[in-house]
Backbone bond lengths (Angstrom), bond angles and torsions (degrees), N, CA, C in turn:
res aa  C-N    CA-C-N  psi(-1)  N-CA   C-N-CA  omega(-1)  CA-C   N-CA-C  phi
1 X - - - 1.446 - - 1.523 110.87 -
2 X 1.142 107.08 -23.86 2.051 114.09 -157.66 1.957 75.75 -88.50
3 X 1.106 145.14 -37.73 1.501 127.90 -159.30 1.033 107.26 -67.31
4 X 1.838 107.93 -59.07 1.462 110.11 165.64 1.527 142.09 -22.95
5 X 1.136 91.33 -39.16 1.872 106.71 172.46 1.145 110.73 -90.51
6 X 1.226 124.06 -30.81 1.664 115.12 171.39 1.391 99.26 -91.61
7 X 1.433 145.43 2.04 1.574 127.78 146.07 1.271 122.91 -81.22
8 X 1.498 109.86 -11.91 1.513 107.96 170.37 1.544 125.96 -78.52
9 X 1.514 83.56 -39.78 1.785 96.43 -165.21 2.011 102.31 -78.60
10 X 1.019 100.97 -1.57 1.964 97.87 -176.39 1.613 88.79 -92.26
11 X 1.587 143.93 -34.11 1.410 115.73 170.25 1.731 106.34 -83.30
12 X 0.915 121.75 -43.24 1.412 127.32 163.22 1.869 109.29 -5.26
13 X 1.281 111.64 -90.25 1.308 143.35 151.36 1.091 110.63 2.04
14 X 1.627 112.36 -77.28 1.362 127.73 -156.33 1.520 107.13 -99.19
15 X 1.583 129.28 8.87 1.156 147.15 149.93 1.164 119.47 -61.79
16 X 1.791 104.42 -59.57 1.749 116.53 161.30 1.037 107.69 -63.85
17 X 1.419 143.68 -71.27 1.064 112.17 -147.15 2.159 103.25 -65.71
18 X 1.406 110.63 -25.29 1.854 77.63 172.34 1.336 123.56 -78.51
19 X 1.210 123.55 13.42 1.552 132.01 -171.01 1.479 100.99 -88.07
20 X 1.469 112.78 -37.00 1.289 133.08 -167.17 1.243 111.43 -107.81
21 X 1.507 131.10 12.75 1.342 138.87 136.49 1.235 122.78 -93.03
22 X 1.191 112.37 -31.83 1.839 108.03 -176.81 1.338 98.80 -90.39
23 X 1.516 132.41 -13.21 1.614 128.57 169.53 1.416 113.77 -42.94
24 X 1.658 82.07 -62.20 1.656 108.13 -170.74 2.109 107.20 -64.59
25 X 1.015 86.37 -35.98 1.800 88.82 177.31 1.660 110.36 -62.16
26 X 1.883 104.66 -57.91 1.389 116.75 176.03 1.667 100.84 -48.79
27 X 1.499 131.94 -34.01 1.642 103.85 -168.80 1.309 95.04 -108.43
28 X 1.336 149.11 10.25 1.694 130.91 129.30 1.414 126.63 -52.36
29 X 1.286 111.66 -36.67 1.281 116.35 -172.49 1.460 93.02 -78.85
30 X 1.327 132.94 -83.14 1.584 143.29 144.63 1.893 96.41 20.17
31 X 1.049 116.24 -64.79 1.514 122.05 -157.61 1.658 101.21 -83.64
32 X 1.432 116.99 -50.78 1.457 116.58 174.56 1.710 123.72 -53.92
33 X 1.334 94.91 -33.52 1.636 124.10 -164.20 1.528 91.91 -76.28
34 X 1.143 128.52 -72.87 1.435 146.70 176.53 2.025 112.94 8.26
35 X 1.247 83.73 118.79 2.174 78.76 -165.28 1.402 134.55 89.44
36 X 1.493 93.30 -3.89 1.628 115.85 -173.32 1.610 109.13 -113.37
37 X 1.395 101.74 153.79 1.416 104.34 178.71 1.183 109.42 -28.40
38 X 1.799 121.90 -159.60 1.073 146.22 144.14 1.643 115.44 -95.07
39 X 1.585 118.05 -55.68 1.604 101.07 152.96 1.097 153.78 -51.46
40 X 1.657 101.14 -8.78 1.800 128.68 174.42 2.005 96.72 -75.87
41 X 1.124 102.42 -40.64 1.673 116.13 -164.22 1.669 82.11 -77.56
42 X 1.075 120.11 -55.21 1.398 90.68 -174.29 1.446 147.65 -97.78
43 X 1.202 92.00 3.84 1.857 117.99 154.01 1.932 101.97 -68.54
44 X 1.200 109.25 -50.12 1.253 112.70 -176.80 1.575 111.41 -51.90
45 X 1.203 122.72 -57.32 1.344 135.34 -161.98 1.716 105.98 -54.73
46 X 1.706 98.54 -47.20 1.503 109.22 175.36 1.411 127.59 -63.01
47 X 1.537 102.83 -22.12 1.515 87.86 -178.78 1.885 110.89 -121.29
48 X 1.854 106.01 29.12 1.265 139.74 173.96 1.713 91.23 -58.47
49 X 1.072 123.48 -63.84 1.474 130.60 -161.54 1.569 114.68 -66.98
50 X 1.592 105.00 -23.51 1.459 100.59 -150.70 1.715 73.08 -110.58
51 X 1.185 155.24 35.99 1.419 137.83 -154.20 1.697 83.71 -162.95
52 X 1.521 127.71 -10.95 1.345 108.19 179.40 1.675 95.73 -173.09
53 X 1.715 73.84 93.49 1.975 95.59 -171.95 1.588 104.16 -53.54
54 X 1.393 120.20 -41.65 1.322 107.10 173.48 1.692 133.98 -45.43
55 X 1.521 94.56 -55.35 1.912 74.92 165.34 1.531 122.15 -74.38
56 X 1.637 105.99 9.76 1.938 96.46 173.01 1.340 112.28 -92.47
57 X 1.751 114.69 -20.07 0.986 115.42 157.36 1.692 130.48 -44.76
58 X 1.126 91.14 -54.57 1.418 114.78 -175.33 1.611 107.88 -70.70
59 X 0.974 133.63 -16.25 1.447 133.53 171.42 1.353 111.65 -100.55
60 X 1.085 131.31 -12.38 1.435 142.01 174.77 1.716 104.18 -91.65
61 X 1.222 112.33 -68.74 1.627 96.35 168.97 1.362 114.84 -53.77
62 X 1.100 155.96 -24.36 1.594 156.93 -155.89 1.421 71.61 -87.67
63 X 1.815 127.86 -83.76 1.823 116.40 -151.69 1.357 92.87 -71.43
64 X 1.068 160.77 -19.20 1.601 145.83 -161.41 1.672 110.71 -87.64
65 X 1.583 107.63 -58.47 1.415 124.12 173.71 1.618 111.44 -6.26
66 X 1.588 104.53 -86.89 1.423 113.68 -160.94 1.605 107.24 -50.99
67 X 1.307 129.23 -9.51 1.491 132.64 -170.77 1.859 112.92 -71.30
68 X 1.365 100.88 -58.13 1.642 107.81 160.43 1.619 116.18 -64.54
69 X 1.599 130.55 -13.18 1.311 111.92 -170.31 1.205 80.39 -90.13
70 X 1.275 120.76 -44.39 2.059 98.81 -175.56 0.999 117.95 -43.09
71 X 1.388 121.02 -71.30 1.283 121.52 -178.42 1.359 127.30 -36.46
72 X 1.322 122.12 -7.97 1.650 135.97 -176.15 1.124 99.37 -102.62
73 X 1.394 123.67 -64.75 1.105 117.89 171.85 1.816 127.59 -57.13
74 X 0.881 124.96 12.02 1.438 128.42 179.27 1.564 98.48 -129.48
75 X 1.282 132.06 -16.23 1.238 137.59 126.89 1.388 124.39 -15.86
76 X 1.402 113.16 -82.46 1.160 144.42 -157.16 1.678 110.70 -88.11
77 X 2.130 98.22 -16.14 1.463 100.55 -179.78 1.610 143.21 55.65
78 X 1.756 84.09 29.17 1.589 118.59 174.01 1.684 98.95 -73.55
79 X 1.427 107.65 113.18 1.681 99.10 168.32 1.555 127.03 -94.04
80 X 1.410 105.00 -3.08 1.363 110.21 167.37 1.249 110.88 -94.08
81 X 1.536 136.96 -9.96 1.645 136.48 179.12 1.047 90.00 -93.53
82 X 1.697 115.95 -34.70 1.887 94.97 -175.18 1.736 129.64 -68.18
83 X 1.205 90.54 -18.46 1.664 124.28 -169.34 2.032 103.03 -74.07
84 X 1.256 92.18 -42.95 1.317 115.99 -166.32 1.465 99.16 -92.62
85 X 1.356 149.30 -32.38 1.454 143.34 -147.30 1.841 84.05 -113.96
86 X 1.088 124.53 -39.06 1.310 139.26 164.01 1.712 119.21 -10.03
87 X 1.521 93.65 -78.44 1.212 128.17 179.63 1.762 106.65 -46.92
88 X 1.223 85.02 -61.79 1.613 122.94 -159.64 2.144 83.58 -66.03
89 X 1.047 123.21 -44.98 1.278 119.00 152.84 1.336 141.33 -18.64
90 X 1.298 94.60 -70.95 1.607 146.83 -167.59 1.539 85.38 -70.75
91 X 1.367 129.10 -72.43 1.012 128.71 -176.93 1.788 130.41 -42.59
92 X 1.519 105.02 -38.64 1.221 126.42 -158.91 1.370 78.19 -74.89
93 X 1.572 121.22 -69.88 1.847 130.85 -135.87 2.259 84.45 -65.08
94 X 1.199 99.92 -43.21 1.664 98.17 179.81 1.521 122.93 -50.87
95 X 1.695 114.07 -36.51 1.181 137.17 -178.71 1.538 114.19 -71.08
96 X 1.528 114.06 -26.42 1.747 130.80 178.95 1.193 96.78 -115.50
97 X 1.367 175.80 129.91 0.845 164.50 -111.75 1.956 106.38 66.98
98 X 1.514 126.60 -68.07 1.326 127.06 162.86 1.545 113.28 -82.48
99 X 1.463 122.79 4.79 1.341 119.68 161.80 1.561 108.93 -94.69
100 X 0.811 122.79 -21.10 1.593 143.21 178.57 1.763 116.45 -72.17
101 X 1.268 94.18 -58.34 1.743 111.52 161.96 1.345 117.50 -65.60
102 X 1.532 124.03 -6.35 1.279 84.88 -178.51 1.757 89.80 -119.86
């Protein structure tokens, strides 16, 4: 029963925390943008990442991260981290994949 909850709560987690990075991104951009077109907001948004390596940092470790904990964990032959880092995988390659497309 105890794995289960620690395979839930590792995509759980890493759901919030990107919910709670692109919040915080959406109300900088939101706040800079503010009074300005809508095509101003979205020229803006695009070149948000490339104008302040720190949050690209920070969005690149968030999708990259879970890739080495698998691999440790399937290492180490944790079946609830594997279960859980999985997802959290699954999630990332889905998240670059429609960052990629657009």
């Amino acid at each position: 029963m105890k794995s289960k909850k620690l395979a839930l709560k590792i995509p759980v987690i890493y759901i919030f925390l990107l919910i709670v990075f692109m919040l915080v991104v959406n109300l900088i951009i939101g706040y800079n943008t503010q009074g300005y077109s809508k095509a101003y907001g979205i020229i803006y948004s695009l070149g948000f990442f490339i104008a302040n390596p720190i949050s690209s940092f920070i969005l690149a470790f968030l999708l990259i991260i879970p890739l080495p904990l698998l691999a440790i964990s399937i290492i180490r032959k944790k079946r609830d981290l594997i279960i859980g880092f999985s997802i959290s995988v699954a999630i990332s390659a889905i998240l670059l994949i429609l960052i990629g497309a657009l």
